[in-house]
C-alpha positions, 0 to 999 in steps of 0.5 A: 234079184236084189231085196231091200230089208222092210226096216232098213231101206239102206240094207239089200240082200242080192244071192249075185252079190257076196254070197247074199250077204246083207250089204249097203245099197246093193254095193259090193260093201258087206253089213259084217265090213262096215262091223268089222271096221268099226270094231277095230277101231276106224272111226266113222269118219275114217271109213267115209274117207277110205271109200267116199262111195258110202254115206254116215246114215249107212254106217249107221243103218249097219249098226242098226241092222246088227242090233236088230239082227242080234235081238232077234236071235234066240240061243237055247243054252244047254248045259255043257256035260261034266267031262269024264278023265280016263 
């Protein structure tokens, strides 16, 4: 059964797909891959050559899942304890 994200209408999450990772329009093509991608340093237009089947707005709707994602994380920090040599 796949879902569309309420905010992001590119963005489908599918448990038959990816192991129900956020992915493009019910593709086989994983949210974290487009990042992942990006970050090592294809550019926007590389990546729309290397697969044709994806379109610039769903680069950028993962780039805008991510953030989202991000924002609503929250991460208590907890001070580490001093360790102790014996």
């Amino acid at each position: 059964m796949e879902l569309k994200h309420p905010l992001f209408d590119r963005i489908t999450i599918d448990p038959e797909k990816c192991f129900g990772k956020p992915c493009i329009r019910g593709m086989r093509m994983p949210v974290a891959s487009i990042l992942s991608y990006l970050s090592a340093g294809m550019t926007v237009d590389e990546i729309l050559r290397e697969w044709p089947e994806l379109e610039r707005e769903d680069i950028y709707q993962a780039l805008a899942y991510a953030a989202w994602v991000m924002e609503e994380r929250v991460l208590p920090l907890v001070p580490q304890a001093e360790s102790v040599s014996v």
